[in-house]
N, C-alpha and C positions, 0 to 999 in steps of 0.2 A: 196107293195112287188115288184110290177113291175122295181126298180130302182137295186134292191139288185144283179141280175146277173150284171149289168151292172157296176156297183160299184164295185165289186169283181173284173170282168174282166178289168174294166179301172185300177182298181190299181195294179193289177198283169201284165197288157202290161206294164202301167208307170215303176215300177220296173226291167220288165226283159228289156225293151227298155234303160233303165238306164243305168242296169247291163250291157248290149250290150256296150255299148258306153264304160263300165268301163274297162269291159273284153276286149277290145281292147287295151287299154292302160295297161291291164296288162300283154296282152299276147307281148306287146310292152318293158313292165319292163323286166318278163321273159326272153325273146330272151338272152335281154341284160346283164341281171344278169350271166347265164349259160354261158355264151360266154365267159364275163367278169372273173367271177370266177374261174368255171371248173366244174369240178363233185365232188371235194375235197372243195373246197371254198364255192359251192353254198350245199353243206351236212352242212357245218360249219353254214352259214345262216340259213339254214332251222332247225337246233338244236335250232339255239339260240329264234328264232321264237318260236316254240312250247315250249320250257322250259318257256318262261315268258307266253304264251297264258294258261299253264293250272295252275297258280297261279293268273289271271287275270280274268279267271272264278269266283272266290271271289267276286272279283269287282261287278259283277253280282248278284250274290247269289238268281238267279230268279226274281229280284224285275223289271226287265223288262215285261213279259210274264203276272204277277200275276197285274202290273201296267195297263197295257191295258184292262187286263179283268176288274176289279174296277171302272175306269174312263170311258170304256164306259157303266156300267151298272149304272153310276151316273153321267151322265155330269156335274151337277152344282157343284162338287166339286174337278172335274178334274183339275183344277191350282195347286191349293192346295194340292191332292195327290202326280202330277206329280211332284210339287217344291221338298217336303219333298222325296222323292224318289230321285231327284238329288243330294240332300247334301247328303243322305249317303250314295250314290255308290261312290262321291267322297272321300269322309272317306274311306271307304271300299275300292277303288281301291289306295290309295296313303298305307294302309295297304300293299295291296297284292305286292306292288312293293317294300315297305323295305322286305319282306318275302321273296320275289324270291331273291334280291339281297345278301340278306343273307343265304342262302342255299347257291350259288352259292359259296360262298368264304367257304362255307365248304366241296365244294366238289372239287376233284382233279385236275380240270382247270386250263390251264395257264391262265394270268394276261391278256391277249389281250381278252378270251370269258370272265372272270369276267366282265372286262369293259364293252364290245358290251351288256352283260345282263343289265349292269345298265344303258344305254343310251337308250337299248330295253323296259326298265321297265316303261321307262315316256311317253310311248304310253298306258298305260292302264292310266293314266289319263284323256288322250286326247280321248281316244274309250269312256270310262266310261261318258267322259260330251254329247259328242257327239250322242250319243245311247238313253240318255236318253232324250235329246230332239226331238230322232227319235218316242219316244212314243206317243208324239202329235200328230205325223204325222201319227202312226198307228189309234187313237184314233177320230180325224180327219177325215179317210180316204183321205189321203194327200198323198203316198206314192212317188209321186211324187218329195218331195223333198229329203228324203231318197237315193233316187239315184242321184241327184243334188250333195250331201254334199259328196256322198262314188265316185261321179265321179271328185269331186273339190279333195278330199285325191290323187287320182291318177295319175291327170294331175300334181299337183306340185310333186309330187314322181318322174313320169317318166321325167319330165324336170330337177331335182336336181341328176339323176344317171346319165343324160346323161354327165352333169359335172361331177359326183364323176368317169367318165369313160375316161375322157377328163383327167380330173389334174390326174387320175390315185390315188386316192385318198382311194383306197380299200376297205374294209370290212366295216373299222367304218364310211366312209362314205356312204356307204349303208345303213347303218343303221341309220344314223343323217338323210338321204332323206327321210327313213319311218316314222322317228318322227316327221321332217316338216311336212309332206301328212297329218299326223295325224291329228297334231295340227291345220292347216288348215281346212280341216273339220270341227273340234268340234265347229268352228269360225261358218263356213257357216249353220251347223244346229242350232248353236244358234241364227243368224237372225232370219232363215227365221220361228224358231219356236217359239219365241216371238210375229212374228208377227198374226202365228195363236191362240196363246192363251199366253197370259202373264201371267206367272206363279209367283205362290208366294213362295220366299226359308223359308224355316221353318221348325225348327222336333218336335215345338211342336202341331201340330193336331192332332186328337184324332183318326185318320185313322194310324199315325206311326204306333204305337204297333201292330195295327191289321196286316200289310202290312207288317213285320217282320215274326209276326209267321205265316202268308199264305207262306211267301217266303223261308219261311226255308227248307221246302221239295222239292219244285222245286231249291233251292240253291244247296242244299247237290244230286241232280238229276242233275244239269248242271257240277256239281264238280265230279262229278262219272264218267259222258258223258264224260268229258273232259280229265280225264284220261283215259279211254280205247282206245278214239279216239287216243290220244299222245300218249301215250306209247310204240306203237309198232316200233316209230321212236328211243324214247330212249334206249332201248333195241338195237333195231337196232344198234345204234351209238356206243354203248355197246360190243357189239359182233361183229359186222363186218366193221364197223369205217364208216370213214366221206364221204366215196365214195359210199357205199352202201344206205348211206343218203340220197346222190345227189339225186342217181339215183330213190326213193323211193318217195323223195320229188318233183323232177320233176311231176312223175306219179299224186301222190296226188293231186297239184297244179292242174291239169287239171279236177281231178274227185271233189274236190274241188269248179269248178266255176260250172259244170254240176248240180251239185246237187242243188246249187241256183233256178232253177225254184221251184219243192220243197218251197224252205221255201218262197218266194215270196207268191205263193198262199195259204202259210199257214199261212202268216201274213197277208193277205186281208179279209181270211174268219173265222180268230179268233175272230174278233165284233160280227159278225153274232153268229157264234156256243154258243160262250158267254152269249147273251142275249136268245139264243133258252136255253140253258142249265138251266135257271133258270124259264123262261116260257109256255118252247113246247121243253116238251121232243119225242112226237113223230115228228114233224119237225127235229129237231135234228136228230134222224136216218134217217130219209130220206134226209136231207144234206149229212150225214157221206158218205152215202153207194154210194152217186153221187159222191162224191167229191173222194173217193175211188177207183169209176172206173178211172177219170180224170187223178189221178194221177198215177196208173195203167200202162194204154196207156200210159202218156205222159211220164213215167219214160222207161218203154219198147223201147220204140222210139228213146229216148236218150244212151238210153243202146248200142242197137243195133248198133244205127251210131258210137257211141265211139270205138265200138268193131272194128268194119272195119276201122274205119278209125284212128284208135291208130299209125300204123307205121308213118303216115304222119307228125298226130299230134306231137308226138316227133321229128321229125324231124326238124318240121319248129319250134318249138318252144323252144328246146330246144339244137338241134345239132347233129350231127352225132352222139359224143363222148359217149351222151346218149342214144343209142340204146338199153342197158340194161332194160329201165323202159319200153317200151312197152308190153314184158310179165304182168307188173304187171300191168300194164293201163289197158291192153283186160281184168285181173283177177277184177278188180276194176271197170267193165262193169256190173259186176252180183250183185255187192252190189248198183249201182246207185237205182237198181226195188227198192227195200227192203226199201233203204233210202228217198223214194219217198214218200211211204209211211208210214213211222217211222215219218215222220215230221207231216201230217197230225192225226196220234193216237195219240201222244206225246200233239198235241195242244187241242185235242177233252179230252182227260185226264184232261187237265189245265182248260178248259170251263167247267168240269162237278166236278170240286175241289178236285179230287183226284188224289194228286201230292206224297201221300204217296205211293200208289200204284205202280207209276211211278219207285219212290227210291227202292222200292222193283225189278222191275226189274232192271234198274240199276246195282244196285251191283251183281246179280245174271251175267250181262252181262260181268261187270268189270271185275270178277275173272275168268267166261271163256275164256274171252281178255288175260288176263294175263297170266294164266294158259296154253292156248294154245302161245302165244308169244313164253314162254319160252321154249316151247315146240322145235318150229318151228323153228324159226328163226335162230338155229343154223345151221340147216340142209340147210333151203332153203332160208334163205336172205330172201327180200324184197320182194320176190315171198309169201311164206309162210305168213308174214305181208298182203300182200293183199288177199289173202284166208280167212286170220283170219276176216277181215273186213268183209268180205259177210256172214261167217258164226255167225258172234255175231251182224250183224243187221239182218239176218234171225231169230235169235231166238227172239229178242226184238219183232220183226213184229208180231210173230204170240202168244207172249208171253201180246201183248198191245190190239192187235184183241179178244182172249177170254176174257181181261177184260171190256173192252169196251162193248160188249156182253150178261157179267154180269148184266152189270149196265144198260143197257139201252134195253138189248131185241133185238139189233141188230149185224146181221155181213154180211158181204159182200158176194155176193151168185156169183156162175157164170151165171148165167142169168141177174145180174145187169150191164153185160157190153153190150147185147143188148139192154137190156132196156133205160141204159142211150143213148146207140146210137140214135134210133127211137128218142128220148127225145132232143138231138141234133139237130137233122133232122127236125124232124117237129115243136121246137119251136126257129131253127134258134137259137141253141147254147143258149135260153136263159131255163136253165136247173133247175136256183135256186130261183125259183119264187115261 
């Protein structure tokens, strides 16, 4: 057990060290998009983004999450899983992209967003191959290259806007530089994750079926997520148009990369939780409840510096013009805590196989998302949108915490955040032993 902090923490520096390098280059994209566009143009982008991202969710349908937990609780047949897992998110993601493209032309759009949707749509084939070879690298404990392949998507993106900014080549050039990045990617994780385990493509192993109906609740969970998350920009776009967008999307974009530590360390210490969950369930609470304070602190910390340093961060990254999105940036400080720890019960859920559970809050979250959206967003724009967020990841948080609870006998005390400290202190950060 003495390796397991260390393993945790190397693949969560590897990642956010990645993401560092990535986030540079996107806060390097950003600049340029914003500047480029406007707050009209770059509302237009950030629509057309989220309208294909929550039909792309499909693509998904959980069989990533439900894939890692499987394959590591059975290495010898993890090729074999992870192959039959790749064919059908490809099925599934070339699905979801005639679907969005077809909604699209049935809805009131001119013929320039029709288009940019269907050039947008052939990036869920390239995320779908590319992801799922990211699972080896979860499986593995390789995370490593995870951020290799999402830092190779970035570097050819921001070298192809610099030209679609140069020939002045506009929007749908925008968009053709995000499906390069993409497809680029899915390239570089398919090396380097052959080389860690060579998979076999096939749907007929006797894992398919099972790996379907696991996945169906975490699918219809990610498909839930994924609307409440989006929707408050459609609506948005809806109601107060493409500039209210911008401005929203700017915001997002930032709270967006913040949140990433998050699921970093919540993909390093899903093997672990996964294999406690079917062996040591009291291990397991005493994982949850450490990993609880971690995320805690480190989401408070991020919170806080966000908050203060919101006016700058719009500034520099996205331009005077957009001085509008910092209200909603400081408002979008208070749902980082929440989201911090939503990723950590959301995967402690998934290790102990109850993804029904999950769907069950989901939808209870969706319709209060929506429900209040409609509410708000007439009144207070983008403002009221970012409120909405803090208050429907507060309720998931405390709604994931009593079930977690249920099930295992554990919840987060406030005395487990000096205990982990001391715990810290004297074992020299190694906490998960």
């Amino acid at each position: 057990m003495a390796s397991l902090t260390r393993k945790i923490a190397a693949n969560t520096a590897a990642q956010m060290t990645g993401k560092a390098a990535s986030t540079v280059l996107g806060v390097v994209i950003t600049i340029l998009l914003t500047r480029y566009l406007g707050p009209a143009g770059f509302g237009t982008f950030t629509f057309i983004l989220v309208f294909v991202t929550m039909f792309g969710t499909a693509a998904d349908w959980g069989l990533t999450l439900i894939t890692v937990r499987e394959a590591s609780q059975d290495a010898r047949v993890a090729n074999e899983i992870i192959g039959n897992v790749l064919v059908i998110r490809l099925l599934l993601a070339a699905l979801a992209a005639a679907v969005a493209v077809a909604v699209m032309h049935l809805l009131p759009y001119d013929p320039l967003t029709q288009t940019l949707v269907l050039i947008a749509s052939l990036t869920l084939l390239a995320i779908s191959l590319k992801t799922s070879f990211q699972i080896i690298f979860n499986v593995k404990l390789r995370m490593e290259n995870t951020a290799i392949s999402d830092f190779c998507a970035n570097l050819l993106t921001m070298l192809l806007v610099f030209g679609v900014i140069n020939f002045n080549w506009g929007i749908t050039g925008v968009v053709l530089a995000y499906l390069a990045g993409d497809i680029f990617s899915a390239l570089v994780a398919g090396f380097l994750g052959f080389r860690l385990l060579p998979i076999r493509l096939s749907l007929a192993h006797p894992a398919t079926r099972y790996l379907l109906l696991e996945s169906l609740p975490m699918g219809a969970i990610l498909v839930t997520f994924t609307i409440y998350n989006r929707i408050d920009t459609v609506i948005l776009s809806a109601v107060k148009g493409d500039v209210a967008v911008g401005f929203y999307g700017a915001a997002y974009r930032i709270f967006e990369v913040l949140v990433l530590g998050a699921a970093y360390f919540s993909n390093a210490i899903l093997p672990l939780i996964s294999n406690l969950a079917q062996h040591d369930r009291v291990k397991l609470g005493e994982i949850y409840r450490k990993a609880f304070v971690v995320l805690l602190l480190l989401g408070s910390a991020v919170a806080a510096v966000n908050y203060l340093l919101a006016p700058l961060g719009i500034a520099l990254i996205a331009g005077a013009k957009f001085a509008p999105a910092v209200p909603a940036l400081q408002i979008l400080s208070l749902a980082l805590v929440v989201s911090y720890l939503n990723h950590l019960n959301g995967y402690t859920l998934i290790a102990l196989g109850k993804q029904w559970w999950s769907f069950v809050v989901a939808i209870g979250a969706l319709f209060l998302n929506v429900g209040l959206n409609w509410i708000l967003i007439p009144y207070f724009s983008l403002y009221g949108a970012a409120a909405i967020t803090f208050v429907t990841e507060g309720s998931i948080a405390l709604a994931s915490v009593i079930l977690i609870h249920k099930m295992i006998g554990v919840s987060p005390r406030p005395g487990d955040i000096f205990a982990v400290g001391r715990e810290i202190i004297t074992k020299k950060g190694k906490i998960f032993e």
